[in-house]
mmCIF file as gemmi writes it, N, C-alpha and C atoms, coordinates in Angstrom:
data_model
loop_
_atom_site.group_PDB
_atom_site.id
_atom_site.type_symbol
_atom_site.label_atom_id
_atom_site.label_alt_id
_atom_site.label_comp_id
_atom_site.label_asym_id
_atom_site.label_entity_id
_atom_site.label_seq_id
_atom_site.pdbx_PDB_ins_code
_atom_site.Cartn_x
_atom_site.Cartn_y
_atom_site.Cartn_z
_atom_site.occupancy
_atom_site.B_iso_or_equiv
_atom_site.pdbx_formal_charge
_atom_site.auth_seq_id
_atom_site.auth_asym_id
_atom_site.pdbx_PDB_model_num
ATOM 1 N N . UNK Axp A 1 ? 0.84 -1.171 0 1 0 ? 1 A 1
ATOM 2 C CA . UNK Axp A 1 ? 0 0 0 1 0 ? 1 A 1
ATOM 3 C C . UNK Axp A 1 ? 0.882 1.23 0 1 0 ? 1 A 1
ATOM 4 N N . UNK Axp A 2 ? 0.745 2.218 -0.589 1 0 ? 2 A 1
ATOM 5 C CA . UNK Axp A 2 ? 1.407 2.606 -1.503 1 0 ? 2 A 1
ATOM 6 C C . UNK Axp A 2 ? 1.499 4.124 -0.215 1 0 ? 2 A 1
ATOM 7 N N . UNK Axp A 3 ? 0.652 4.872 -0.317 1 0 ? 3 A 1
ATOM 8 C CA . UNK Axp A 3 ? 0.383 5.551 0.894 1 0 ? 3 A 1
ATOM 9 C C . UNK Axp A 3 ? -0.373 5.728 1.936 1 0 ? 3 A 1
ATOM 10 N N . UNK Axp A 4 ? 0.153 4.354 2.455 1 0 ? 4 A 1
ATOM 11 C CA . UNK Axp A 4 ? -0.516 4.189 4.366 1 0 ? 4 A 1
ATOM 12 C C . UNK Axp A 4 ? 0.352 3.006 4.867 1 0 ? 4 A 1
ATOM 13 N N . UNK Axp A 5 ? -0.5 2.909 6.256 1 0 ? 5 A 1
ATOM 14 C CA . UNK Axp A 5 ? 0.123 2.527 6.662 1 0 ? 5 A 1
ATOM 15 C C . UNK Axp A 5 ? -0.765 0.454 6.527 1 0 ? 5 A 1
ATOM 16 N N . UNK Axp A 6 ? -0.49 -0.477 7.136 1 0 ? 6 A 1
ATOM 17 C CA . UNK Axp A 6 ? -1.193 -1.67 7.113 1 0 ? 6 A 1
ATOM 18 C C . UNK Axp A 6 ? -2.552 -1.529 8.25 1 0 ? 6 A 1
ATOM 19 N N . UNK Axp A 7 ? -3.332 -1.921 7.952 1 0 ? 7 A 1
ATOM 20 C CA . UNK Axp A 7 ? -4.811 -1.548 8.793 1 0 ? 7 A 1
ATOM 21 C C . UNK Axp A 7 ? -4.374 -2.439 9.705 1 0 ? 7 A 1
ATOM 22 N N . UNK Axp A 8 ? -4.909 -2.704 10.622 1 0 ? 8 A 1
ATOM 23 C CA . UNK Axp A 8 ? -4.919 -3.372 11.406 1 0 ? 8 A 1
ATOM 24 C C . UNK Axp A 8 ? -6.742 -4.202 12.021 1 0 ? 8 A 1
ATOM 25 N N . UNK Axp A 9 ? -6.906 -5.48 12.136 1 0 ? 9 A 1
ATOM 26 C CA . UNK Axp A 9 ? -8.307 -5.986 12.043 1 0 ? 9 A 1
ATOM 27 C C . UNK Axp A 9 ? -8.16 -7.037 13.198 1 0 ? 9 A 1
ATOM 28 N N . UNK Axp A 10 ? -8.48 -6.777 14.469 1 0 ? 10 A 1
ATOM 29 C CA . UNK Axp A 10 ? -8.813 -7.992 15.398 1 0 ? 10 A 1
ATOM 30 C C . UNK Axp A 10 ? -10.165 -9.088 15.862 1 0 ? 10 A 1
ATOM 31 N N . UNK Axp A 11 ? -10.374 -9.652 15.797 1 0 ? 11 A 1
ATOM 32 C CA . UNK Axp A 11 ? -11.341 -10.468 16.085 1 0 ? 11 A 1
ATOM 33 C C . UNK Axp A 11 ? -11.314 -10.444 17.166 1 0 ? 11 A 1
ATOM 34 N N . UNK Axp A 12 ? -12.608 -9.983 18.239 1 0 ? 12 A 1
ATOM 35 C CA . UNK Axp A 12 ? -12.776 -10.397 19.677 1 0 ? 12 A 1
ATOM 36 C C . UNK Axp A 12 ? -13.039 -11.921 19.903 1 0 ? 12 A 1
ATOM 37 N N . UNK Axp A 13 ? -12.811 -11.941 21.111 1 0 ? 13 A 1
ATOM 38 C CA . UNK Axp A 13 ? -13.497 -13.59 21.252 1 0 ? 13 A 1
ATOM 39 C C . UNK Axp A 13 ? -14.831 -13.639 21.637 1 0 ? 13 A 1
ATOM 40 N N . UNK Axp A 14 ? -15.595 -14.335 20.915 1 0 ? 14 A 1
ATOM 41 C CA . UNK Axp A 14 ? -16.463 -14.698 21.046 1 0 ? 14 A 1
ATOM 42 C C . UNK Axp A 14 ? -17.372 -15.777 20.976 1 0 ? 14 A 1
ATOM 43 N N . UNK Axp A 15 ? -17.998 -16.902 21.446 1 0 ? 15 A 1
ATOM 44 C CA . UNK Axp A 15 ? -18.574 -18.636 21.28 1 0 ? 15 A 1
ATOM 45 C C . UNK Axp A 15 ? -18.806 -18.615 20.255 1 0 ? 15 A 1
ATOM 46 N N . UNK Axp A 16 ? -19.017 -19.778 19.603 1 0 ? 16 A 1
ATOM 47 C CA . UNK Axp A 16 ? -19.29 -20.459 18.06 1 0 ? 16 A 1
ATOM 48 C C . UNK Axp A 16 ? -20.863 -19.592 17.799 1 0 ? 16 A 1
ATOM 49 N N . UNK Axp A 17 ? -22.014 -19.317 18.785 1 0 ? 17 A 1
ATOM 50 C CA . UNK Axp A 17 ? -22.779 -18.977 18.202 1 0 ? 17 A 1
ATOM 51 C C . UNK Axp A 17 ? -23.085 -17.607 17.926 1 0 ? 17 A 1
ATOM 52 N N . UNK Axp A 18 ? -21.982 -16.933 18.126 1 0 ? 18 A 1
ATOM 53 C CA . UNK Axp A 18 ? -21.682 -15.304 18.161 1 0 ? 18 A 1
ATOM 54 C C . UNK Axp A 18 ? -21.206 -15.134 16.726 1 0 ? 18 A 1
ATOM 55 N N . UNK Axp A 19 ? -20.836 -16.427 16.469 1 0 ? 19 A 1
ATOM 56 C CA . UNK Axp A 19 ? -19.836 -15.844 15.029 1 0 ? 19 A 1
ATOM 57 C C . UNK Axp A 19 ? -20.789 -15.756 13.718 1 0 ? 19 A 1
ATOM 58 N N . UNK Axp A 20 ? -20.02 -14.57 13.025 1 0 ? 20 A 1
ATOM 59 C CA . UNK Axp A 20 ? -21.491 -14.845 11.849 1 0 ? 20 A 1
ATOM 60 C C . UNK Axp A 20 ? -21.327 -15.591 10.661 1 0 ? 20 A 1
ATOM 61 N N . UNK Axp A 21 ? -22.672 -16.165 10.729 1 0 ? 21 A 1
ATOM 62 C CA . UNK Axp A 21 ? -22.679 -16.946 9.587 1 0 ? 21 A 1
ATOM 63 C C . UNK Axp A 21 ? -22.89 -16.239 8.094 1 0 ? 21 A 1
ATOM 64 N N . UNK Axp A 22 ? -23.378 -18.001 7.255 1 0 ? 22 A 1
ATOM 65 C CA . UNK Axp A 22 ? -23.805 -17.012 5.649 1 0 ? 22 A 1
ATOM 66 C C . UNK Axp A 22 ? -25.221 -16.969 5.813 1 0 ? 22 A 1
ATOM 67 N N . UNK Axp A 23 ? -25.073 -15.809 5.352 1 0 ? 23 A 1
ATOM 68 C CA . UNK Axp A 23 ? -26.374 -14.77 5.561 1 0 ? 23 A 1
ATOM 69 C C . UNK Axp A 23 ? -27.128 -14.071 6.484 1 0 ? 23 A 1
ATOM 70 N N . UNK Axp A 24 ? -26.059 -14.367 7.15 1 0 ? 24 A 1
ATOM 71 C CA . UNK Axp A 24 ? -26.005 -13.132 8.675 1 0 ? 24 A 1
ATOM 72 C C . UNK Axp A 24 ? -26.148 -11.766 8.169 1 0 ? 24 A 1
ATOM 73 N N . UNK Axp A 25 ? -26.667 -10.855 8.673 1 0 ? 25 A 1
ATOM 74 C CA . UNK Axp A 25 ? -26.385 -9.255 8.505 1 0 ? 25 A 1
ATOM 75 C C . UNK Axp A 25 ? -25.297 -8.692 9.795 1 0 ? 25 A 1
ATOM 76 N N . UNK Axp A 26 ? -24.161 -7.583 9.203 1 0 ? 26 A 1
ATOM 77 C CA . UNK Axp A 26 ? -23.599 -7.694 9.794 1 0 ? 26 A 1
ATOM 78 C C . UNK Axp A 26 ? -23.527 -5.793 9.998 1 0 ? 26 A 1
ATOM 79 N N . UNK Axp A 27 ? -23.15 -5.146 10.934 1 0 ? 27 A 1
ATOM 80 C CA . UNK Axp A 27 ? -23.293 -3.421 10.994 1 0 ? 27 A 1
ATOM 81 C C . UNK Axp A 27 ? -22.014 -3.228 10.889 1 0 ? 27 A 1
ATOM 82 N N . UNK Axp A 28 ? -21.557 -2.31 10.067 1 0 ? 28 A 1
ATOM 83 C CA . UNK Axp A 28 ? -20.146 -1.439 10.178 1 0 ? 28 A 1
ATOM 84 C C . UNK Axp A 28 ? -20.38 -0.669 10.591 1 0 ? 28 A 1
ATOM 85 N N . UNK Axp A 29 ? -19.695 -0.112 12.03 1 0 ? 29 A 1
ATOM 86 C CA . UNK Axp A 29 ? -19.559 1.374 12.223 1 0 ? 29 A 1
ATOM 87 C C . UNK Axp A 29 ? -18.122 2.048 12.188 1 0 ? 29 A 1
ATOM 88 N N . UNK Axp A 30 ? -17.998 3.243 11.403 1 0 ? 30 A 1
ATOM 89 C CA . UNK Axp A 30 ? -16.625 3.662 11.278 1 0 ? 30 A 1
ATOM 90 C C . UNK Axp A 30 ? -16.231 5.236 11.453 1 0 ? 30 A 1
ATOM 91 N N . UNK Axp A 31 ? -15.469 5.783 12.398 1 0 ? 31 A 1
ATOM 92 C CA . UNK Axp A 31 ? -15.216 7.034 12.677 1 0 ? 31 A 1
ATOM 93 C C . UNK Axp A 31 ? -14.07 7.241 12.456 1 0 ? 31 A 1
ATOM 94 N N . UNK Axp A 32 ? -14.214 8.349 12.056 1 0 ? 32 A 1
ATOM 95 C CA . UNK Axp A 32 ? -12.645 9.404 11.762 1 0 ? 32 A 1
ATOM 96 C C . UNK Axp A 32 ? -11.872 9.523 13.409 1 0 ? 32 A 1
ATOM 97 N N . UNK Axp A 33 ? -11.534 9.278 14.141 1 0 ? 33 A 1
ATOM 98 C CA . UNK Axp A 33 ? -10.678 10.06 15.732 1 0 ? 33 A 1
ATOM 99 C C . UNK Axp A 33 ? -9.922 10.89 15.25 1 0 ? 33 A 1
ATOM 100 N N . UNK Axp A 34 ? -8.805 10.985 14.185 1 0 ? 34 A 1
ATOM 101 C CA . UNK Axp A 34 ? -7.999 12.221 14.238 1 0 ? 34 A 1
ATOM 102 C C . UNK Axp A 34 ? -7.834 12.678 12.859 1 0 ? 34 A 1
ATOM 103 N N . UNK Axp A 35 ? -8.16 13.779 12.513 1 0 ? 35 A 1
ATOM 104 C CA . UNK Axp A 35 ? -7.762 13.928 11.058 1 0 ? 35 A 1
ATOM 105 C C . UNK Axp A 35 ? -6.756 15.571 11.02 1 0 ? 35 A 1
ATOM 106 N N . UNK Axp A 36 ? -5.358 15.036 10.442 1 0 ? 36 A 1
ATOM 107 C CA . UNK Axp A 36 ? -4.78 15.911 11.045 1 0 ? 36 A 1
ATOM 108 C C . UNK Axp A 36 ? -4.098 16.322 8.896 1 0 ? 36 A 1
ATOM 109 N N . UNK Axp A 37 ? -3.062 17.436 8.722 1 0 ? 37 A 1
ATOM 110 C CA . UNK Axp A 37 ? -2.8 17.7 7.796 1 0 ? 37 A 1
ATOM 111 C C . UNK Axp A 37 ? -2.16 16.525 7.446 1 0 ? 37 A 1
ATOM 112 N N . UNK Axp A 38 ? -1.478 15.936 7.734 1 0 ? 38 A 1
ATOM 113 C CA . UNK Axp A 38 ? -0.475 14.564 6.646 1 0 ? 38 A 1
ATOM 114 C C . UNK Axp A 38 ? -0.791 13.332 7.042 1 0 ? 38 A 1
ATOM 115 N N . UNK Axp A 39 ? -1.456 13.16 8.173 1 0 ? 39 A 1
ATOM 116 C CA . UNK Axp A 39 ? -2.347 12.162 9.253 1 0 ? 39 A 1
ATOM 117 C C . UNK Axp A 39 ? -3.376 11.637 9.181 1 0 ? 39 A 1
ATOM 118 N N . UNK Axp A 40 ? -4.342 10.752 9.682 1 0 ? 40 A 1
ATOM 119 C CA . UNK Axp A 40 ? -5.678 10.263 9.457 1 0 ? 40 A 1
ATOM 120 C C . UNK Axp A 40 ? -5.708 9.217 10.346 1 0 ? 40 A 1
ATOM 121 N N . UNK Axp A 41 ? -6.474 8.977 11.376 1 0 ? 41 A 1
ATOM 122 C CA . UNK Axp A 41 ? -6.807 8.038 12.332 1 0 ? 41 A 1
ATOM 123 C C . UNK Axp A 41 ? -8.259 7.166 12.61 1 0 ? 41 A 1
ATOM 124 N N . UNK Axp A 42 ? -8.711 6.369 11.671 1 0 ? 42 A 1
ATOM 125 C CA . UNK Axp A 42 ? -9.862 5.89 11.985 1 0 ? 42 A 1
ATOM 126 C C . UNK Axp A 42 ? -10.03 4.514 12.519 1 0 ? 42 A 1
ATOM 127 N N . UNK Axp A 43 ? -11.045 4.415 13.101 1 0 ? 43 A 1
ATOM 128 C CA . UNK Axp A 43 ? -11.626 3.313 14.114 1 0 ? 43 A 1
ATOM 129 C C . UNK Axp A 43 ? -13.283 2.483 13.245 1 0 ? 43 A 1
ATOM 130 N N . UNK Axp A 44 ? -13.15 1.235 13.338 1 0 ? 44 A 1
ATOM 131 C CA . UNK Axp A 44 ? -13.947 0.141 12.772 1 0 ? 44 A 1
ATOM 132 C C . UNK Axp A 44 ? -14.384 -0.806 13.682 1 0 ? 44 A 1
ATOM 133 N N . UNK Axp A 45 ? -15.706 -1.074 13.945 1 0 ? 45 A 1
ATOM 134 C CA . UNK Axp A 45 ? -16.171 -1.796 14.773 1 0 ? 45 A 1
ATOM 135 C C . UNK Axp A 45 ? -17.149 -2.694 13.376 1 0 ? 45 A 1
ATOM 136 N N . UNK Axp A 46 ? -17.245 -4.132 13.747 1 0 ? 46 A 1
ATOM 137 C CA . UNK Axp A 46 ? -18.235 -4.752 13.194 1 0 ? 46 A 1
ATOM 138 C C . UNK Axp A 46 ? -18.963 -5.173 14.356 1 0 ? 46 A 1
ATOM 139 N N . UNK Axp A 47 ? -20.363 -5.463 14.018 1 0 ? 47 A 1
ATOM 140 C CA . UNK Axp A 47 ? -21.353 -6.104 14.784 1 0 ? 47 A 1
ATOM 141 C C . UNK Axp A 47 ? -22.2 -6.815 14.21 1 0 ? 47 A 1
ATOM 142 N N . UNK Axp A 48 ? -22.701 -8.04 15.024 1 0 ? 48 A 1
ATOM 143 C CA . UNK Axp A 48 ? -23.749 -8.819 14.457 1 0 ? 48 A 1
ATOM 144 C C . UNK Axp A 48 ? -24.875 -7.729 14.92 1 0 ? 48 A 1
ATOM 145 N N . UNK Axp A 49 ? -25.88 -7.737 13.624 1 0 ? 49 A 1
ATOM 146 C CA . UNK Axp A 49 ? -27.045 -6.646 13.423 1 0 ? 49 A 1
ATOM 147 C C . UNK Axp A 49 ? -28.384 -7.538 14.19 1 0 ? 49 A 1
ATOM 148 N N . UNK Axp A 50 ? -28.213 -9.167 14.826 1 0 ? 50 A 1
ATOM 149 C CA . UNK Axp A 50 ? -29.199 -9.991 15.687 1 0 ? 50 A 1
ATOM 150 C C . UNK Axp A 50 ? -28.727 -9.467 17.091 1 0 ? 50 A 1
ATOM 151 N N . UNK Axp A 51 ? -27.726 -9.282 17.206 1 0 ? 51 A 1
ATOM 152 C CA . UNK Axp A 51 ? -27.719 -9.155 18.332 1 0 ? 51 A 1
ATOM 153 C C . UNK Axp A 51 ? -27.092 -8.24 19.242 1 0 ? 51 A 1
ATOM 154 N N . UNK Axp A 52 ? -26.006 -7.306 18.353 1 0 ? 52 A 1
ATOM 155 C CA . UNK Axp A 52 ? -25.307 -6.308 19.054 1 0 ? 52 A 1
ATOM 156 C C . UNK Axp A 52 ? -24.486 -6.127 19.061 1 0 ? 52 A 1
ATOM 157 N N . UNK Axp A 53 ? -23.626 -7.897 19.435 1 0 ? 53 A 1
ATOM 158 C CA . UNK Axp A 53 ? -22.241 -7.996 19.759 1 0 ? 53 A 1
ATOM 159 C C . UNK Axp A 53 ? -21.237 -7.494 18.925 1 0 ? 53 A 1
ATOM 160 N N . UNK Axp A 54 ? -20.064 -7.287 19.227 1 0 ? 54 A 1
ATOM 161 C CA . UNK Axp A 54 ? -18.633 -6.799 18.701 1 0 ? 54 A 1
ATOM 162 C C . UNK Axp A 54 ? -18.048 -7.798 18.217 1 0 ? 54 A 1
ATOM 163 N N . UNK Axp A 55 ? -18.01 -8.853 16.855 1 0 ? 55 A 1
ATOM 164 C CA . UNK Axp A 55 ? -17.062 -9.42 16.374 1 0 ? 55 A 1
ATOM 165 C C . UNK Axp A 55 ? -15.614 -9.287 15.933 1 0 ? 55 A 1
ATOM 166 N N . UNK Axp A 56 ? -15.537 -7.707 15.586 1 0 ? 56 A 1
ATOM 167 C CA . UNK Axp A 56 ? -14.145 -7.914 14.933 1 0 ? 56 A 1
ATOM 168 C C . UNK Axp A 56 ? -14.447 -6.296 15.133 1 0 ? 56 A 1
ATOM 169 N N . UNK Axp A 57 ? -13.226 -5.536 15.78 1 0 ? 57 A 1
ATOM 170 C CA . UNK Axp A 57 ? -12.642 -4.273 15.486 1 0 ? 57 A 1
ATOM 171 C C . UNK Axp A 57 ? -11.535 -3.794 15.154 1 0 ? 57 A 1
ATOM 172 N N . UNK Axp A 58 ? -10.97 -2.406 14.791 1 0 ? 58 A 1
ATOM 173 C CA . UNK Axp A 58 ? -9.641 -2.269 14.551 1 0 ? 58 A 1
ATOM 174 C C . UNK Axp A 58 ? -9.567 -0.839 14.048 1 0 ? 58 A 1
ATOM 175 N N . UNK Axp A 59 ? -8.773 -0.671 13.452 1 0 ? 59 A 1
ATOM 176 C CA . UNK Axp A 59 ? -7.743 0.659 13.208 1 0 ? 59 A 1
ATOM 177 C C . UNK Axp A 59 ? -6.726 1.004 12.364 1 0 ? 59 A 1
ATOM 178 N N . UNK Axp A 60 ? -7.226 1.837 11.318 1 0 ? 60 A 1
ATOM 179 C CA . UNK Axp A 60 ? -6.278 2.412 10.517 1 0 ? 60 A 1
ATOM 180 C C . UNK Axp A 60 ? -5.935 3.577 10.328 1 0 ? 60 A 1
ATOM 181 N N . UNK Axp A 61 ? -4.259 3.892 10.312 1 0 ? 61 A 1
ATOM 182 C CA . UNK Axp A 61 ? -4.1 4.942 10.178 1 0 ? 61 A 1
ATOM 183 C C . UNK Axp A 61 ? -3.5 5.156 8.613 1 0 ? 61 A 1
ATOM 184 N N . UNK Axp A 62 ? -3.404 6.076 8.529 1 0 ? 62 A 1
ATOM 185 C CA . UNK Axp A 62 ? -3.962 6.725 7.141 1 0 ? 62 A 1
ATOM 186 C C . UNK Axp A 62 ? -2.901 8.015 6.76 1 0 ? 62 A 1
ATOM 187 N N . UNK Axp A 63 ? -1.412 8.305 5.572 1 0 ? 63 A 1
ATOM 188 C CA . UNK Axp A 63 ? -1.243 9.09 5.339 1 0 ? 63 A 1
ATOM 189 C C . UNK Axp A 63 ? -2.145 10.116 4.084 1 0 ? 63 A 1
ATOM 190 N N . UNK Axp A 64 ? -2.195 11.083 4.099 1 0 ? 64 A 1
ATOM 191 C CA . UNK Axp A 64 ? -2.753 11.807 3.386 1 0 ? 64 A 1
ATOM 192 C C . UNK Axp A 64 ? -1.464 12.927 2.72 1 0 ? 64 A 1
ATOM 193 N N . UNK Axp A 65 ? -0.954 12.729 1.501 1 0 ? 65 A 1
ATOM 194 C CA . UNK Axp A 65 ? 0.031 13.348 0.836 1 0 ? 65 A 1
ATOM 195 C C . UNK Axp A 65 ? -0.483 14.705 0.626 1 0 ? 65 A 1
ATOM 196 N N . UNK Axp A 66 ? 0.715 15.486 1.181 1 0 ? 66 A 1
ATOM 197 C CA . UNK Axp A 66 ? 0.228 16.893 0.885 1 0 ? 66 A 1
ATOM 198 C C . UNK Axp A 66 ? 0.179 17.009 -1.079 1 0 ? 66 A 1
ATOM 199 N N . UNK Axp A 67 ? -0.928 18.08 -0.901 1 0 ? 67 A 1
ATOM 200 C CA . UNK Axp A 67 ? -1.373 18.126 -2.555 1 0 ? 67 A 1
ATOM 201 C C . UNK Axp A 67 ? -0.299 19.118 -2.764 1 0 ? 67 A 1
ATOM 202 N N . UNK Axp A 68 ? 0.133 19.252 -3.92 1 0 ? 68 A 1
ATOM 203 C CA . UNK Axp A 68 ? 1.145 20.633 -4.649 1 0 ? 68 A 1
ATOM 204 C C . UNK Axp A 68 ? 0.601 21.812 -4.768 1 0 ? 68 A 1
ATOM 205 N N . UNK Axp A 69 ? 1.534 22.955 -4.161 1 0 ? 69 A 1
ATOM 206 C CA . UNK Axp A 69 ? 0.66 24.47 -4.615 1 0 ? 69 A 1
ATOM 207 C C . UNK Axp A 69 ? 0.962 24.883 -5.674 1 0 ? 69 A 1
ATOM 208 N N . UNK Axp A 70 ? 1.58 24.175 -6.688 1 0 ? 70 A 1
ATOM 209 C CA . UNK Axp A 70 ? 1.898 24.644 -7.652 1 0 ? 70 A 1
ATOM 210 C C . UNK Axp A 70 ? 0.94 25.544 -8.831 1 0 ? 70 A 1
Protein backbone atom coordinates (compact mmCIF):
# COMPACT_ATOMS: atom_id res chain seq x y z
CA UNK A 1 0.00 0.00 0.00
CA UNK A 2 1.41 2.61 -1.50
CA UNK A 3 0.38 5.55 0.89
CA UNK A 4 -0.52 4.19 4.37
CA UNK A 5 0.12 2.53 6.66
CA UNK A 6 -1.19 -1.67 7.11
CA UNK A 7 -4.81 -1.55 8.79
CA UNK A 8 -4.92 -3.37 11.41
CA UNK A 9 -8.31 -5.99 12.04
CA UNK A 10 -8.81 -7.99 15.40
CA UNK A 11 -11.34 -10.47 16.08
CA UNK A 12 -12.78 -10.40 19.68
CA UNK A 13 -13.50 -13.59 21.25
CA UNK A 14 -16.46 -14.70 21.05
CA UNK A 15 -18.57 -18.64 21.28
CA UNK A 16 -19.29 -20.46 18.06
CA UNK A 17 -22.78 -18.98 18.20
CA UNK A 18 -21.68 -15.30 18.16
CA UNK A 19 -19.84 -15.84 15.03
CA UNK A 20 -21.49 -14.85 11.85
CA UNK A 21 -22.68 -16.95 9.59
CA UNK A 22 -23.81 -17.01 5.65
CA UNK A 23 -26.37 -14.77 5.56
CA UNK A 24 -26.01 -13.13 8.67
CA UNK A 25 -26.39 -9.25 8.50
CA UNK A 26 -23.60 -7.69 9.79
CA UNK A 27 -23.29 -3.42 10.99
CA UNK A 28 -20.15 -1.44 10.18
CA UNK A 29 -19.56 1.37 12.22
CA UNK A 30 -16.63 3.66 11.28
CA UNK A 31 -15.22 7.03 12.68
CA UNK A 32 -12.64 9.40 11.76
CA UNK A 33 -10.68 10.06 15.73
CA UNK A 34 -8.00 12.22 14.24
CA UNK A 35 -7.76 13.93 11.06
CA UNK A 36 -4.78 15.91 11.05
CA UNK A 37 -2.80 17.70 7.80
CA UNK A 38 -0.47 14.56 6.65
CA UNK A 39 -2.35 12.16 9.25
CA UNK A 40 -5.68 10.26 9.46
CA UNK A 41 -6.81 8.04 12.33
CA UNK A 42 -9.86 5.89 11.99
CA UNK A 43 -11.63 3.31 14.11
CA UNK A 44 -13.95 0.14 12.77
CA UNK A 45 -16.17 -1.80 14.77
CA UNK A 46 -18.23 -4.75 13.19
CA UNK A 47 -21.35 -6.10 14.78
CA UNK A 48 -23.75 -8.82 14.46
CA UNK A 49 -27.05 -6.65 13.42
CA UNK A 50 -29.20 -9.99 15.69
CA UNK A 51 -27.72 -9.16 18.33
CA UNK A 52 -25.31 -6.31 19.05
CA UNK A 53 -22.24 -8.00 19.76
CA UNK A 54 -18.63 -6.80 18.70
CA UNK A 55 -17.06 -9.42 16.37
CA UNK A 56 -14.14 -7.91 14.93
CA UNK A 57 -12.64 -4.27 15.49
CA UNK A 58 -9.64 -2.27 14.55
CA UNK A 59 -7.74 0.66 13.21
CA UNK A 60 -6.28 2.41 10.52
CA UNK A 61 -4.10 4.94 10.18
CA UNK A 62 -3.96 6.73 7.14
CA UNK A 63 -1.24 9.09 5.34
CA UNK A 64 -2.75 11.81 3.39
CA UNK A 65 0.03 13.35 0.84
CA UNK A 66 0.23 16.89 0.88
CA UNK A 67 -1.37 18.13 -2.56
CA UNK A 68 1.15 20.63 -4.65
CA UNK A 69 0.66 24.47 -4.61
CA UNK A 70 1.90 24.64 -7.65
Amino acid sequence: MPNSLVPRLAQTECGEEDNPGWGDEIEIESKALRVGKAIAVVSVELRKKKTGKIIAQGRHIKYLPVSSKL
